[in-house]
MIROFI-508451 format. One line per 10 residues: number of its first residue (from 1); their letters; for each residue z, x, y of C-alpha. Coordinates in Angstrom, 1 decimal, decimal comma. Layout:
<recs>
NUM	A	Z:X:Y ~ ...
</recs>
This chain:
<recs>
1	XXXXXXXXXX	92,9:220,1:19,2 ~ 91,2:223,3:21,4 ~ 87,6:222,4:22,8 ~ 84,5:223,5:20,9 ~ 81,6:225,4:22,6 ~ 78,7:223,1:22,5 ~ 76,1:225,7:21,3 ~ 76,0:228,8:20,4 ~ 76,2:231,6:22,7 ~ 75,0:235,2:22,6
11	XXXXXXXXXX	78,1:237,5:24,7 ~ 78,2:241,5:25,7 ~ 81,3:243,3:24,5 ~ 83,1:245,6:27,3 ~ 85,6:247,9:24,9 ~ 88,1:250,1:26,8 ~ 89,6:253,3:25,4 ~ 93,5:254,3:24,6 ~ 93,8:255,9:21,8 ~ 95,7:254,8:19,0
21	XXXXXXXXXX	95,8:251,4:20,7 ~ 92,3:250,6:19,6 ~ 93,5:249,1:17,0 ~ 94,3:246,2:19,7 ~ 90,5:245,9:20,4 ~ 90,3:245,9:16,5 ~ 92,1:242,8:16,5 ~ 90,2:241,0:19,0 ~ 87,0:241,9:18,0 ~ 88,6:240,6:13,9
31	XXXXXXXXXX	89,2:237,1:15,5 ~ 85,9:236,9:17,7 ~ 83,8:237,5:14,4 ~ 85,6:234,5:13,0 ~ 83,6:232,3:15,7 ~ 80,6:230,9:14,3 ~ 79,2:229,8:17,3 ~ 79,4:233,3:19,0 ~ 76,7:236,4:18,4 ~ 77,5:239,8:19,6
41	XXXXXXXXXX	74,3:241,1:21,5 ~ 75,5:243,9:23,2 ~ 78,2:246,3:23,5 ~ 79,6:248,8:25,0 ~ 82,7:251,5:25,1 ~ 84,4:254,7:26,2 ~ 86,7:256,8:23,9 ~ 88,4:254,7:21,0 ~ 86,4:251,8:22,4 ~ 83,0:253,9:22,0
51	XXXXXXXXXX	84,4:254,1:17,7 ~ 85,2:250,3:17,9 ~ 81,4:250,0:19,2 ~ 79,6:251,7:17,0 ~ 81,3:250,6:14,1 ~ 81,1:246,8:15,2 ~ 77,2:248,3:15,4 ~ 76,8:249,5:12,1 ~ 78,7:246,5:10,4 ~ 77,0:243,8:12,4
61	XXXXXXXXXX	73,6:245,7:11,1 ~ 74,8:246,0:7,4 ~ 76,5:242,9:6,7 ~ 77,0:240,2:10,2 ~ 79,8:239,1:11,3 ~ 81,8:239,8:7,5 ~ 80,3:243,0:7,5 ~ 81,6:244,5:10,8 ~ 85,0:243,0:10,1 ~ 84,9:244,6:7,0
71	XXXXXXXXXX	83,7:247,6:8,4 ~ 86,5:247,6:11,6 ~ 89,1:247,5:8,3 ~ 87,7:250,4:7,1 ~ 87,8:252,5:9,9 ~ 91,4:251,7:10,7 ~ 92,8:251,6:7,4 ~ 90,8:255,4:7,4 ~ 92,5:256,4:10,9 ~ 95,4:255,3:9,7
81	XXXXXXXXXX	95,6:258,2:7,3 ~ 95,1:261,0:9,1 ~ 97,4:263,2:9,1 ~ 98,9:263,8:12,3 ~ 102,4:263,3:14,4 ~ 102,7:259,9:12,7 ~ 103,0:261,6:9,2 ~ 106,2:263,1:10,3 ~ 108,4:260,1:10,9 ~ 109,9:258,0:8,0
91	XXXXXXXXXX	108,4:253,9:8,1 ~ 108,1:252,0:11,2 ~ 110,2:248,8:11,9 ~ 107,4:246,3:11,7 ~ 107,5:244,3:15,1 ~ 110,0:246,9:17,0 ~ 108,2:248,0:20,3 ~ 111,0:250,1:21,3 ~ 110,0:252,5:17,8 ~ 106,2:252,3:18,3
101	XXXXXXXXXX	106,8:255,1:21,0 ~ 107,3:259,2:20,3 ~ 109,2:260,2:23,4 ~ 112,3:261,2:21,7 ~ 110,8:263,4:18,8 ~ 111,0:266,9:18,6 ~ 108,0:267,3:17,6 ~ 106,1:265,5:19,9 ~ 108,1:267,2:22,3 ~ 107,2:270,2:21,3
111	XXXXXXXXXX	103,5:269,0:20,9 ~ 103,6:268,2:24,5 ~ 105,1:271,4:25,8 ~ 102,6:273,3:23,9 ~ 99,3:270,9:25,2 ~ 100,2:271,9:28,8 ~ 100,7:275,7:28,2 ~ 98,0:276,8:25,7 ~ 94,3:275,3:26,3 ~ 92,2:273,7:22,8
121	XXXXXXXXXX	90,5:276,5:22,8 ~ 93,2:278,5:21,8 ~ 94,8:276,0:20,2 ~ 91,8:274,2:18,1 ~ 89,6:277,3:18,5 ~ 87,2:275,9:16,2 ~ 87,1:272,3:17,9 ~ 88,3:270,4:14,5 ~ 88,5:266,4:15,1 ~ 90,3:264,3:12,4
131	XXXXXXXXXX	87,7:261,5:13,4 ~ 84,5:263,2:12,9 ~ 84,1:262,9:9,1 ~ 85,4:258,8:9,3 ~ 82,9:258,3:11,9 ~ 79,7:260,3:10,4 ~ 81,0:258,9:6,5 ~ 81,1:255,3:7,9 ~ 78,3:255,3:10,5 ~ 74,6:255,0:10,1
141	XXXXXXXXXX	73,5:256,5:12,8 ~ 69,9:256,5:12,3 ~ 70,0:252,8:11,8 ~ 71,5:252,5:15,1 ~ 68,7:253,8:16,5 ~ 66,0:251,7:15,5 ~ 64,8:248,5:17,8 ~ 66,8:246,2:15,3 ~ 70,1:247,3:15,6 ~ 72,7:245,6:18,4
151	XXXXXXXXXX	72,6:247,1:21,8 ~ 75,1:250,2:22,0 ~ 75,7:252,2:25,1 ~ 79,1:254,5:24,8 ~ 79,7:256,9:27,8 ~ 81,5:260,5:28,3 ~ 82,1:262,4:31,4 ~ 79,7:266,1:31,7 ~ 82,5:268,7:32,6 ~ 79,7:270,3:35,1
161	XXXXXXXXXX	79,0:267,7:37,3 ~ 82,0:265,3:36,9 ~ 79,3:262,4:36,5 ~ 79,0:260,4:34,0 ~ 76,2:260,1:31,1 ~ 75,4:256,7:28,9 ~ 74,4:257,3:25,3 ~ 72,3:254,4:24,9 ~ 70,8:253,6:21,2 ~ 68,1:256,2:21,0
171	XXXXXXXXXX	70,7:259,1:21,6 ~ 73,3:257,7:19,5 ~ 74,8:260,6:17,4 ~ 78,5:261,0:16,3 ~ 78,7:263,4:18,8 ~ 78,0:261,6:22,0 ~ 80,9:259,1:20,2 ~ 83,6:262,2:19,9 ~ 82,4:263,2:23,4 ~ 83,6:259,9:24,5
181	XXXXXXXXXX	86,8:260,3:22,9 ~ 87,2:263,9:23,5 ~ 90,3:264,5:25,4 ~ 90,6:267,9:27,2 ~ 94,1:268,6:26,6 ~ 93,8:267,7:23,1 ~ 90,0:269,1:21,9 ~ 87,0:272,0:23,5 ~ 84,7:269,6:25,4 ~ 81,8:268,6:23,6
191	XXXXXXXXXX	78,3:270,0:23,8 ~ 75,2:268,1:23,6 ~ 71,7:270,0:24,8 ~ 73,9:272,9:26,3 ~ 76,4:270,0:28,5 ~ 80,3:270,5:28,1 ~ 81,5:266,3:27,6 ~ 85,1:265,2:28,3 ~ 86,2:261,7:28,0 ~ 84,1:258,8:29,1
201	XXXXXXXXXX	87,3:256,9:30,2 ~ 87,5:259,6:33,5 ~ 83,9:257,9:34,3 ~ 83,6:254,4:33,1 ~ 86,6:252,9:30,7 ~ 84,2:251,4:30,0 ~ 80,5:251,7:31,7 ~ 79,7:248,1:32,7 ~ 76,5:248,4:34,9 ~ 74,1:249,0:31,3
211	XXXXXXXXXX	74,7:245,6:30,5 ~ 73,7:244,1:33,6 ~ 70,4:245,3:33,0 ~ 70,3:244,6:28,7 ~ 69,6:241,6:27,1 ~ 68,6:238,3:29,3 ~ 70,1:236,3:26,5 ~ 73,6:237,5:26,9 ~ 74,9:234,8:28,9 ~ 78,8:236,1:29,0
221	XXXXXXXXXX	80,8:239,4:29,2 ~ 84,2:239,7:27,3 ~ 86,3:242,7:28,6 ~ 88,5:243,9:26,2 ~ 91,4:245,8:28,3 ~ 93,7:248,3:27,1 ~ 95,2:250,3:29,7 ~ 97,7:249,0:31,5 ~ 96,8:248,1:35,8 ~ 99,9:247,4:37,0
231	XXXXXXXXXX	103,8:249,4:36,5 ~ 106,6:247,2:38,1 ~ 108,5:250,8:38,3 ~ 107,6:253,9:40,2 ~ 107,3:256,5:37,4 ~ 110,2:259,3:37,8 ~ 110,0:261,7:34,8 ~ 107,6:264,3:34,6 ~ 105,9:262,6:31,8 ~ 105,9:259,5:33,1
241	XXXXXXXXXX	103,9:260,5:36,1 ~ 101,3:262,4:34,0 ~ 100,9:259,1:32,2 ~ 100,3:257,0:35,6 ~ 97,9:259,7:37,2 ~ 96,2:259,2:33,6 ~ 96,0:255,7:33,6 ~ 95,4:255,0:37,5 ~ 92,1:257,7:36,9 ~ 91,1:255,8:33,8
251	XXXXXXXXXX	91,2:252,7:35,4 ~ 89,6:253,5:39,1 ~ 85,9:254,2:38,3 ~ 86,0:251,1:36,0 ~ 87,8:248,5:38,8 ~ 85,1:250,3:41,3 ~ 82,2:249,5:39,4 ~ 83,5:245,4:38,8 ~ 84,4:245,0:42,4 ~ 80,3:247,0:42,9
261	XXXXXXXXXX	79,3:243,9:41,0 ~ 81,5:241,1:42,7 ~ 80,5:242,5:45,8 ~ 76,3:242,5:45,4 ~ 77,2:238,8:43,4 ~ 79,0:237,9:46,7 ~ 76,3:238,9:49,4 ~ 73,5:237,1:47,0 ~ 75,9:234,1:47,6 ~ 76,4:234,4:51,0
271	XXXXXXXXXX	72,9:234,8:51,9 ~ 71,4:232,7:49,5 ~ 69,2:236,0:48,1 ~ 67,8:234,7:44,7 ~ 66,4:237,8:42,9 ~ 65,1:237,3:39,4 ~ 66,3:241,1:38,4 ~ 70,1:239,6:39,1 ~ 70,5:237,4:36,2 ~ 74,1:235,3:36,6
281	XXXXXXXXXX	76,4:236,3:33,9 ~ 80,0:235,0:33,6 ~ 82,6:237,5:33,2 ~ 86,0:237,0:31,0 ~ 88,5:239,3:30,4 ~ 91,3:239,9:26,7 ~ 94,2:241,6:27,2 ~ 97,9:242,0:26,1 ~ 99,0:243,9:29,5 ~ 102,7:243,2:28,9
291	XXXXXXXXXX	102,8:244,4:25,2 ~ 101,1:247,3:25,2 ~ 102,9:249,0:28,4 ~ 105,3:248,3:27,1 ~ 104,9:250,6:24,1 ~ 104,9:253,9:26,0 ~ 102,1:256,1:26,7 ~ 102,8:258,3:23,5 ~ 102,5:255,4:21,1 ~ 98,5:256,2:21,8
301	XXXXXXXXXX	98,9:259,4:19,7 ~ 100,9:257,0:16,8 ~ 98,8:256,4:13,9 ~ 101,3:255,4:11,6 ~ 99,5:252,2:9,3 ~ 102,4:250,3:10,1 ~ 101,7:250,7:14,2 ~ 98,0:250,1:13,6 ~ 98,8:246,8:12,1 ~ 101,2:245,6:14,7
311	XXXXXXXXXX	98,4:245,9:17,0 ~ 95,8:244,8:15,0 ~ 98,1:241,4:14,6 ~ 98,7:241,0:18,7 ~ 94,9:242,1:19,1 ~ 94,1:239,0:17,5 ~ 97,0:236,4:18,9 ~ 95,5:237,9:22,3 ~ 92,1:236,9:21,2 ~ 93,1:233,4:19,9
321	XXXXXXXXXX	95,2:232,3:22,3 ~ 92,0:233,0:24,8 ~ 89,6:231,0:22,7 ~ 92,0:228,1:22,4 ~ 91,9:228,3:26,7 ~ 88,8:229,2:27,2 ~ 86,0:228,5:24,3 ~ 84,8:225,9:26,3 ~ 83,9:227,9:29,6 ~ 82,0:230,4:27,5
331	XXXXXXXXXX	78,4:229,6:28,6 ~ 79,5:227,9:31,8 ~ 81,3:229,6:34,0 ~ 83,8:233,0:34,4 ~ 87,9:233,1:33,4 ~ 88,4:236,1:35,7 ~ 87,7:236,2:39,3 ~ 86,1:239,5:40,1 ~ 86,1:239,0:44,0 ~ 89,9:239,4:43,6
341	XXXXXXXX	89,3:243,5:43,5 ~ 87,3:243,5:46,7 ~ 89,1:244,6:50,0 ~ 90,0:241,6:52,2 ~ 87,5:242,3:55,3 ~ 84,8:241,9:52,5 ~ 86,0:238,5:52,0 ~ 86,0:237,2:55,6
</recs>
């Protein structure tokens, strides 16, 4: 019999991109929506997980916890039948990793040569993304932006300056949400008021600090994590090392900005500073680390229905084997150790 929580808890929502494997998150976020005891105050995301946030938004607003669920299907289901390099393979083996992957097609082969040679400007001159009429059909936008709707900040990096820019409620538009998903091999950056956008995952996968400083109910942050932190083998094909540089830069700015916070928490504790603009919040972390690295860094591009629901199913094992571990400590104290990313002669 797992523990119950003892009352119910409002928690922030940390979403991290990775393409098609958003449909992970999907999962997790399915099975947390299940709690009864749980309310989603805030959230926030880069790339796919900026789509996962404002969906969860919109549904949460229109219908509670049934309503985003139903409204997380939706979107899926809808990426799901894009067209694109999934629609040129026959069925997926349901619950065969080794197939979720595209190295060996020609045409992703060919897809890949042709990314690195030719720019999207030449390539998708008129910037076309398959996700901007899901997201503007599915998204109330203007809703978001009114005082009533859950907290949403998604984040995208400005090609200019390299820094990064939050999108909190009142600039919420679908495209600050396709400049957080807008990857510059793949589509023209994004402009909003005259700024070229790339990618929030280069700046914050996703941007944590915005919900230190959000609700003072929120009493727990739930990191969702996609990208992979550690490879047991030292990448040797060309590819492969693309795909490490990708994932080590995606990672960086977000493991920098954790070990920011574990560091101030730390010299608080140390010196016994009590400052009432630090609110205590307890950190926890859902992942599937071994599963989805295993998967290959192509399967992000796979959005065969059949894929999408493999990792909608682990997203939720992932998510209910946590709960059953940890429901009780939700409220009470952290699962993950943040002071674990900070250099040893900060420990001492």
């Amino acid at each position: 019999m797992t523990e119950q929580m003892t009352a119910p808890h409002k928690i922030a929502l940390a979403l991290q991109g990775g393409g098609s494997h958003g449909a992970f998150t999907w999962g997790v976020l399915d099975r947390l929506l299940e709690e009864p005891n749980l309310t989603i105050g805030s959230v926030t995301g880069a790339s796919a997980g900026a789509m996962n946030a404002v969906v969860l938004a919109h549904g949460l607003l229109d219908g509670g916890h049934e309503g985003a669920r139903r409204a997380l299907r939706e979107f899926w289901e809808s990426v799901g039948r894009v067209p694109g390099l999934a629609s040129f393979f026959g069925p997926l083996q349901s619950g065969a990793p080794g197939q979720w992957h595209l190295d060996n097609s020609p045409i992703y082969i060919l897809f890949d040569f042709i990314s690195r040679v030719w720019s999207p400007y030449e390539l998708n001159p008129l910037n076309l993304h398959p996700l901007r009429d899901i997201v503007t059909g599915l998204v109330d936008f203007d809703a978001l932006r009114r005082s009533t709707a859950p907290r949403v900040t998604v984040c995208a990096t400005n090609v200019r300056t390299g820094r990064r820019r939050v999108f909190g409620n009142a600039e919420l538009t679908a495209d600050a949400v396709l400049a957080s998903a807008c990857l510059p091999y793949l589509f023209p950056a994004t402009e909003i008021d005259g700024e070229p956008y790339w990618d929030g995952g280069y700046t914050g996968n996703p941007a944590i600090a915005p919900l230190l400083r959000g609700d003072s109910e929120v009493s727990d942050l739930i990191i969702v994590a996609i990208n992979p932190l550690v490879r047991d083998e030292t990448p040797k094909t060309a590819r492969d090392i693309i795909n490490r540089v990708t994932e080590i830069s995606f990672n960086s700015t977000f493991l920098l900005e954790l070990a920011a916070i574990a560091f101030v928490g730390k010299l608080c504790a140390d010196h016994g500073i009590q400052d009432k603009r630090a609110r205590q919040m307890f950190f926890h972390g859902i992942g599937a680390e071994a599963e989805l690295s295993a998967m290959g860094a192509s399967s992000k591009l796979n959005n065969h229905p059949a894929f999408l629901s493999h990792l909608f199913g682990i997203g939720r094992e992932a998510a209910g084997e946590w709960l059953a571990a940890n429901r009780a400590a939700i409220g009470r104290r952290s699962t993950i150790d943040l002071t674990q990313l900070l250099p040893s002669d900060m420990l001492g």
